[in-house]
C-alpha positions in Angstrom: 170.4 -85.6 36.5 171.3 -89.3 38.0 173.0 -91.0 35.9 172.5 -94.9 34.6 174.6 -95.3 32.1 173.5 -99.2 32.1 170.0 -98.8 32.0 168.3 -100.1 28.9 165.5 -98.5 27.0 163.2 -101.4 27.6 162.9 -100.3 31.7 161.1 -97.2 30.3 157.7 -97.6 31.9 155.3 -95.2 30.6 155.5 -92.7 27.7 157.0 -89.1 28.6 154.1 -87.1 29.5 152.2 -89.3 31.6 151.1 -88.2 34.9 150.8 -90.2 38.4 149.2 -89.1 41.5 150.7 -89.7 44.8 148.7 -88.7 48.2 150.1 -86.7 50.4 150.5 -87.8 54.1 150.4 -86.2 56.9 153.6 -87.2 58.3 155.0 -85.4 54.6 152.7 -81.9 55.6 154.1 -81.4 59.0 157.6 -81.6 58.1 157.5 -80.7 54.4 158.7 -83.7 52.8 158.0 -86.1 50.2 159.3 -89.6 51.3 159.7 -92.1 48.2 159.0 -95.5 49.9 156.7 -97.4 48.0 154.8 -95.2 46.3 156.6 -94.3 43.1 157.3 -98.0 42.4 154.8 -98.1 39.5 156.4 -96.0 37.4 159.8 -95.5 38.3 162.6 -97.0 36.3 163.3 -99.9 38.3 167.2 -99.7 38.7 167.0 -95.9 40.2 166.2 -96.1 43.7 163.7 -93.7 44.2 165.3 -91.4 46.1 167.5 -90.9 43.3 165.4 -89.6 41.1 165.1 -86.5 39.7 162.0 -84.1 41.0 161.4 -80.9 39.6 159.5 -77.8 40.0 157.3 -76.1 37.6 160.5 -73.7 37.0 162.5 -76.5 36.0 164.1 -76.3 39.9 165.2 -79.4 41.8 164.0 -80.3 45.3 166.8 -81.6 47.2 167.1 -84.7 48.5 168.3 -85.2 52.5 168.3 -87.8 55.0 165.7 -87.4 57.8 165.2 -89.4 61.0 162.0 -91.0 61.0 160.3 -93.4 64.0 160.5 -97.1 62.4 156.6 -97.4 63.2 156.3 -94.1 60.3 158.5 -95.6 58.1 156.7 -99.1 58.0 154.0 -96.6 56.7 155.9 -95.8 53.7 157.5 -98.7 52.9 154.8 -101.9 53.5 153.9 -102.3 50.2 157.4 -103.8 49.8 156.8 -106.4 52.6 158.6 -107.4 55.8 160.9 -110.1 54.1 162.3 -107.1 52.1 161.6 -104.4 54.4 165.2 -104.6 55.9 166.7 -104.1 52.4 164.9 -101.1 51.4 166.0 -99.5 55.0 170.2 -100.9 54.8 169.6 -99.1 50.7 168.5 -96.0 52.1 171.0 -95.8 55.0 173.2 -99.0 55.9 172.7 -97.5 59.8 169.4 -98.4 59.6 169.9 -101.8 60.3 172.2 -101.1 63.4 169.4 -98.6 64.9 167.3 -101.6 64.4 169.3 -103.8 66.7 169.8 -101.2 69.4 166.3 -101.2 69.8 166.4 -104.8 70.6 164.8 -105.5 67.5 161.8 -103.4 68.3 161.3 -101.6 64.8 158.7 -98.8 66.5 161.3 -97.7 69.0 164.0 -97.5 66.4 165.3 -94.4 64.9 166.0 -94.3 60.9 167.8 -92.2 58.6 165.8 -92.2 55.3 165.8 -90.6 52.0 163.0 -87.7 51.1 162.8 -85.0 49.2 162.2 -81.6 50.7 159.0 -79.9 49.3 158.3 -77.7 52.3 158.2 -74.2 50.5 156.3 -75.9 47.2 154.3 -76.9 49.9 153.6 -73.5 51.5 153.4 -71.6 48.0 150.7 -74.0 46.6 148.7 -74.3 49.7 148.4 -78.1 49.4 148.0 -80.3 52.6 148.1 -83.1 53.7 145.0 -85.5 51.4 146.1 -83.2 48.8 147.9 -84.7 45.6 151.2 -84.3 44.1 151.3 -84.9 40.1 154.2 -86.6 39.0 154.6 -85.5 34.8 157.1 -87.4 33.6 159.8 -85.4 31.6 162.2 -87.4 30.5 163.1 -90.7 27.9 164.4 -92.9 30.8 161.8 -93.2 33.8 164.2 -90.9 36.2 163.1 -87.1 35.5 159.6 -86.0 36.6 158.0 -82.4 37.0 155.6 -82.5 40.1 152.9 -80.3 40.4 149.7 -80.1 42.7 146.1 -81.6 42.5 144.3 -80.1 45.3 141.5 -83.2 46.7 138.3 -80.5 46.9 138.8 -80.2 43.1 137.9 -83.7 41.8 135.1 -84.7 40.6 133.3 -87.4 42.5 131.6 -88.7 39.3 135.5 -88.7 38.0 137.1 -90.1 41.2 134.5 -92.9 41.0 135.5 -93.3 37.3 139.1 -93.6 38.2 138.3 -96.1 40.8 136.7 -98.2 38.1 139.2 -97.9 35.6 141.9 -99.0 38.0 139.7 -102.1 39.1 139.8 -102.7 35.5 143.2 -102.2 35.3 144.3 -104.8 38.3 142.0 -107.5 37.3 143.1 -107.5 33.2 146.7 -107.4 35.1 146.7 -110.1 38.1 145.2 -112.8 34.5 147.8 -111.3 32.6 150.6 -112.0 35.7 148.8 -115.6 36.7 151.6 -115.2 39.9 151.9 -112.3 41.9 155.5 -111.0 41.6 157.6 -107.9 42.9 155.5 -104.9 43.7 156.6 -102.8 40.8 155.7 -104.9 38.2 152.4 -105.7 39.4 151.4 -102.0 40.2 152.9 -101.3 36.1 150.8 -103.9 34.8 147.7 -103.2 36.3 148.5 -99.3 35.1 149.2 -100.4 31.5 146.2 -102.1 31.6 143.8 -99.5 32.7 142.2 -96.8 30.5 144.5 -94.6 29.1 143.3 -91.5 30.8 144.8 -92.7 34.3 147.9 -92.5 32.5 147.1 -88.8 31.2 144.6 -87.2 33.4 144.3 -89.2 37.1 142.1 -88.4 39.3 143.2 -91.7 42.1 146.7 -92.1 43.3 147.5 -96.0 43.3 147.3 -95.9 47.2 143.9 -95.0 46.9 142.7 -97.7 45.0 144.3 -100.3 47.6 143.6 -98.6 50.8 139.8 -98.2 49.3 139.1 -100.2 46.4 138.7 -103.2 48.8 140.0 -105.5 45.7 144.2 -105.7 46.3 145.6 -106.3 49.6 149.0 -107.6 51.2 149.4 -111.7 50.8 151.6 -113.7 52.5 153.4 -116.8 51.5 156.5 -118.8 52.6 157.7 -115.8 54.3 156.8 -113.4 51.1 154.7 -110.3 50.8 153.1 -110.4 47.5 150.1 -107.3 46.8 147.1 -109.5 45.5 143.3 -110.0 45.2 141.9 -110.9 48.6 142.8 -114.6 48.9 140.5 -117.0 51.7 142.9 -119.5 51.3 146.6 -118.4 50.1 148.1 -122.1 50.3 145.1 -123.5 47.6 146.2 -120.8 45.2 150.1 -120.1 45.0 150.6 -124.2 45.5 149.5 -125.2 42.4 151.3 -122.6 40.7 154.3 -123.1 42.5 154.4 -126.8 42.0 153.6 -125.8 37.7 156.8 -123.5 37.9 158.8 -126.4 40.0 158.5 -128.8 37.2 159.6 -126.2 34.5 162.7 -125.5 36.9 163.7 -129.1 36.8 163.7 -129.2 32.7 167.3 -127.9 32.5 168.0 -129.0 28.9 168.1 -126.2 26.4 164.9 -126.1 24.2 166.0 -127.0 21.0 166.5 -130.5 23.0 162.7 -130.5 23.7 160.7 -132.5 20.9 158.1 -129.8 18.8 154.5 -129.6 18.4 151.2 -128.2 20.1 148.9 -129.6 22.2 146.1 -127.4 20.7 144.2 -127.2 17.5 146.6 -126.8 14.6 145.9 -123.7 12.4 149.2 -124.5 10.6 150.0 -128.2 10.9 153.7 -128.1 9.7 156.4 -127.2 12.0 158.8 -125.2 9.6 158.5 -125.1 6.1 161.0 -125.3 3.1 163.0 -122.8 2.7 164.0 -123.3 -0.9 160.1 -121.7 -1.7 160.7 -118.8 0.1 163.7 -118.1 -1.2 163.2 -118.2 -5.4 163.7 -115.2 -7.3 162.0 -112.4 -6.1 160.5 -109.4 -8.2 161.6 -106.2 -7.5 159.7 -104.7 -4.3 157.1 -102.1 -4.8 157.1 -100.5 -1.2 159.3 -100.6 1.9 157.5 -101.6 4.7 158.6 -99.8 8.8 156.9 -102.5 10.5 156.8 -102.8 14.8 156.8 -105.7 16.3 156.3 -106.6 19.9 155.3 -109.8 22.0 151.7 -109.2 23.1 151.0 -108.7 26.6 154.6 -108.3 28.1 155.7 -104.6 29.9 158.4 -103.8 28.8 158.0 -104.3 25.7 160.0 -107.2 23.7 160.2 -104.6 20.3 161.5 -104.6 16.9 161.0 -102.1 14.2 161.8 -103.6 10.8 162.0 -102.2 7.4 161.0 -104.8 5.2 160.6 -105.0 1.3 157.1 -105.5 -0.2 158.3 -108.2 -2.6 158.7 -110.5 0.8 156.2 -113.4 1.2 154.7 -113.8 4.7 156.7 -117.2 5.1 159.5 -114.8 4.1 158.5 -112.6 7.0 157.9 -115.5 9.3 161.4 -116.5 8.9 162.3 -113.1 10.0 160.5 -112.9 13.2 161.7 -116.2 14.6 165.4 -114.9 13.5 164.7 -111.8 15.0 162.8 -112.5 18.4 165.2 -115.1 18.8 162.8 -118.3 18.1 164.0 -121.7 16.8 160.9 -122.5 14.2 159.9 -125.5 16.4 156.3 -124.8 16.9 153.2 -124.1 14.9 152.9 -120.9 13.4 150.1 -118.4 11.4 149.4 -114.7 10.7 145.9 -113.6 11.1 145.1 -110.6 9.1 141.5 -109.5 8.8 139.4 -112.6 8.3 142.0 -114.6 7.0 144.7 -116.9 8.1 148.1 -117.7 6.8 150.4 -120.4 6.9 151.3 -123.7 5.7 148.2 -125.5 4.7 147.4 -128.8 5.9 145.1 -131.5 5.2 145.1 -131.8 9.0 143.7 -127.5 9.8 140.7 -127.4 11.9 139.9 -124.0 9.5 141.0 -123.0 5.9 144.5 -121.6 6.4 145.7 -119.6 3.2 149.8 -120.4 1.8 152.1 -117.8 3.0 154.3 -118.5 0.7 152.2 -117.6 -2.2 151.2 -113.9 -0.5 154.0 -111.2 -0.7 153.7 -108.1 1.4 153.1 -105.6 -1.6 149.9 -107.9 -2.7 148.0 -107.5 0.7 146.9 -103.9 0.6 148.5 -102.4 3.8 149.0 -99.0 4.3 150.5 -97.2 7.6 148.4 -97.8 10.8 147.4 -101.2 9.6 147.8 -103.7 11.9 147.6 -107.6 11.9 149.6 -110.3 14.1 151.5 -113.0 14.1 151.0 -116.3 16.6 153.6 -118.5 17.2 153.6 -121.8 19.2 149.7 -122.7 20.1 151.2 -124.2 23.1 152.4 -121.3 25.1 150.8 -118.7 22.8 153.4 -116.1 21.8 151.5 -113.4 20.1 152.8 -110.8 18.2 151.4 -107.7 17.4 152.5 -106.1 13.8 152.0 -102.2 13.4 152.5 -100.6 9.5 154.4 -97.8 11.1 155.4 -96.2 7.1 154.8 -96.9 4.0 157.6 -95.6 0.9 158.0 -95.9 -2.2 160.9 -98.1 -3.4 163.6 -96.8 -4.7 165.4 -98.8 -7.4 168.7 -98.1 -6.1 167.6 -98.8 -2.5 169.2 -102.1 -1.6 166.2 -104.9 -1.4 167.3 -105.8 2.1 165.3 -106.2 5.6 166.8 -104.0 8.2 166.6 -103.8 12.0 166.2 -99.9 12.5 166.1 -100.7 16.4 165.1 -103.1 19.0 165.0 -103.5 22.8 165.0 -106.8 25.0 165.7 -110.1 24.4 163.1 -112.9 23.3 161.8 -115.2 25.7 163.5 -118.5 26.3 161.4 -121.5 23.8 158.9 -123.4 25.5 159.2 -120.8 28.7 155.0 -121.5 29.2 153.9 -118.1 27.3 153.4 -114.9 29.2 152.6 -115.9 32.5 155.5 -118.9 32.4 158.1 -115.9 31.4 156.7 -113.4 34.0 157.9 -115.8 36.7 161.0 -116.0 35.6 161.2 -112.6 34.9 160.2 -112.4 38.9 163.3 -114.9 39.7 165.4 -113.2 37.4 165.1 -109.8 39.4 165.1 -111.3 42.4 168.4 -110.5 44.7 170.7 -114.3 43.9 170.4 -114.8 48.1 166.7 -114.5 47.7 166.4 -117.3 45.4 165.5 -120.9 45.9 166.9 -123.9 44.7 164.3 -124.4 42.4 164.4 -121.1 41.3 168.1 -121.2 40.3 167.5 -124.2 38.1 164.7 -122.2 36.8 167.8 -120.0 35.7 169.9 -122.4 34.8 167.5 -123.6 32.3 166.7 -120.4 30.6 170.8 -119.8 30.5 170.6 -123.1 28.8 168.7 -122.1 26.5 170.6 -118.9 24.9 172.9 -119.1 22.5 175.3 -116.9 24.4 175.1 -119.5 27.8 173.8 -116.6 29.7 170.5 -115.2 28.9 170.0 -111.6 30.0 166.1 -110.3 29.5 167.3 -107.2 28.9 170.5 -107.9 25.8 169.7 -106.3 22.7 172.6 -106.4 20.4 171.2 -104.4 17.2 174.7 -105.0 15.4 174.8 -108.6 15.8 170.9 -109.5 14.8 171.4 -107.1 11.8 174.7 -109.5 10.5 172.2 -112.0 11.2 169.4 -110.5 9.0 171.7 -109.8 6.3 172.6 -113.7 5.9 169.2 -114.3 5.9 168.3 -111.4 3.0 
């Protein structure tokens, strides 16, 4: 199996088990082949190439993976998703000759000869009597995004009412993820938001590959900007709608001071008017806890996920638990702050709330009635939005000897930088941050420079999770 020691849990994209159509070309039926290019972008883990994943058989069997020449004009084919600025990189990964066939053709990429990566698929080919419009089914069998089982999906057997159910679905799926996004980014993370963000059964029972949907759907096509390939909505005037937002995420980029330097407060309606409240309340003397709570937490509306599961004692008020999650996602308590849990809302009354806001520090977790699979959230900083979503995962019994202490059982990611302008502010500099360092502008630097500011550590990494560190952390706070 490839191995990627380094890669993190959070770069899992999809649950194990999900499925993922990809078409089959014609260039891949004559000479028996799967070529990755672009097409298993989407659900991939993103530091494999693709070529280095794993493909198996129904029989658990591996297809092999060789280097075949290919003309440059049937390579574009499976790589222009990607775009011409990073066109040349894909080719010098999959073989660094590439690059010099490239120049011997006097630059002419159709009369250039490349080596690239496929996998060979010519007797599963011949023993399933798939062709080329046929589908191959990518199940994925493994924890980490790198081991998937293909098998066949022959065209003549879909449904048409299902196809054009699919096609809706995914339409769905790319317009909940380009407002999500707000600024088109790398291909990969694009293509896995719009996926998350379709109907689950595209995940679990497709009956579109993604290259259908783009070469049909007549909603998504290839952008350029500043010499950038970006897959979008069709756009009648590029410059009127990346400028704005490039000129918003300049003027982020030049606030290099850390956050906690920036002054607090909301330019929204207050449903909790104080900014952090007195800790000596939350912290009198507690009674015993009734229950133990397993409780999930994750940042709303960011793949992959920013996640905590927490065991936390029943005889915790929510300001209690409100001190937890900024310790634990990393915030600084600068910003306005509620729960919202069925019709009511909790946090620290004001004269000055637009609508009746209950005392969290009067409500302890054994007094609210949850039970597992209930579900409530948590919104911090009206400003930027950061909401979380809080799942009862379990519910036990406490056990007098059971130390009355909140726990981190695990975690993956770290928090976004303060005052980073809510999910669409930290997907673009989640797009800077994955960005190759020559790729990025000036602007785009500071943008870095600012979010390194703004970590503790000097260097922020989206992807630290140090589970022995924040649980030292919890236990001061406990």
């Amino acid at each position: 199996m490839a191995s990627a020691p380094t890669i993190p849990p959070a770069f899992l994209n999809f649950d194990e088990g999900s499925v993922f159509l990809v078409k089959i070309h014609p260039v891949e039926a004559s000479r028996g082949l799967l070529i990755p290019g672009h097409r298993l972008e989407a659900f991939r883990n993103i530091f494999v190439p693709s070529w280095k994943l794993e493909l198996l058989d129904e029989k658990g069997g591996r297809f092999p993976l060789r280097k075949v020449p290919l003309s440059g004009s049937d390579a574009w084919l499976f790589f222009l998703l990607f775009g011409k600025a990073l066109f040349l990189d894909e080719l010098k990964a999959n073989d660094p000759k590439n690059l010099t066939a490239i120049e011997q053709a006097e630059g002419k990429l159709e009369n250039a000869l490349l080596r690239i990566g496929a996998f060979d698929l010519g007797d599963f080919y011949a023993s399933h009597g798939v062709e080329a419009g046929d589908y191959l089914c990518f199940r994925q069998a493994d924890g980490e995004g790198i081991q998937f089982v293909i098998e066949t999906l022959r065209a003549s057997s879909i449904d048409p009412v299902d196809r054009a159910r699919h096609f809706a679905g995914m339409g769905l799926g790319f317009k909940k993820a380009m407002e999500n996004l707000r600024f088109p980014g790398l291909l990969g993370r694009t293509l896995r938001e719009a996926l998350r963000c379709a109907p689950e059964e595209l995940r679990l029972e497709p009956r579109i590959a993604i290259s259908d949907f783009i070469n049909e759907g007549g909603l998504m096509e290839m952008q350029e900007y500043m010499g950038v390939d970006f897959l979008w909505e069709h756009l009648d005037d590029p410059d009127a709608f990346f400028e704005p937002l490039l000129a918003e995420a300049t003027e982020k980029a030049k606030a290099v001071k850390p956050p906690s330097s920036r002054a607090p407060g909301s330019s929204r309606a207050p449903r909790s008017s104080r900014v952090s409240g007195s800790k000596s309340k939350r912290s009198r003397r507690r009674p015993p806890p009734l229950h133990f709570f397993t409780v999930e937490a994750r940042i709303d509306a960011i793949y992959p996920p920013i996640r905590r599961l927490l065991s936390v004692p029943g005889n915790r008020t929510l300001g209690e638990l409100h001190d937890i999650l900024q310790l634990v996602f990393g915030w600084s308590g600068s910003h306005l702050h509620g729960f919202v849990i069925g019709e009511k809302i909790y946090g620290e009354p004001s004269d000055e709330d637009s609508e009746p806001v209950e005392d969290e520090a009067s409500v302890r977790l054994d007094e609210l009635g949850l039970r597992k699979g209930s579900h409530f959230h948590y919104d911090y900083d009206y400003g930027d939005d950061w909401r979380h979503e809080l799942h009862i995962k379990g519910v036990a019994k406490a056990i007098p000897e059971l130390a009355d202490r909140v726990t981190c059982l695990e975690g993956s990611r770290a928090g976004p930088p303060e005052d980073s302008g809510g999910v669409p502010g930290y997907g673009n500099l989640m797009d800077i941050w994955e960005k190759q360092p020559r790729l990025r502008s000036e602007e785009e630097r500071a943008y870095l420079s600012w979010a390194d500011a703004s970590c503790g550590d000097g260097k922020w990494d989206p992807e630290h999770f140090d589970l022995a560190k924040l649980q030292s952390a919890l236990d001061r706070l406990n």
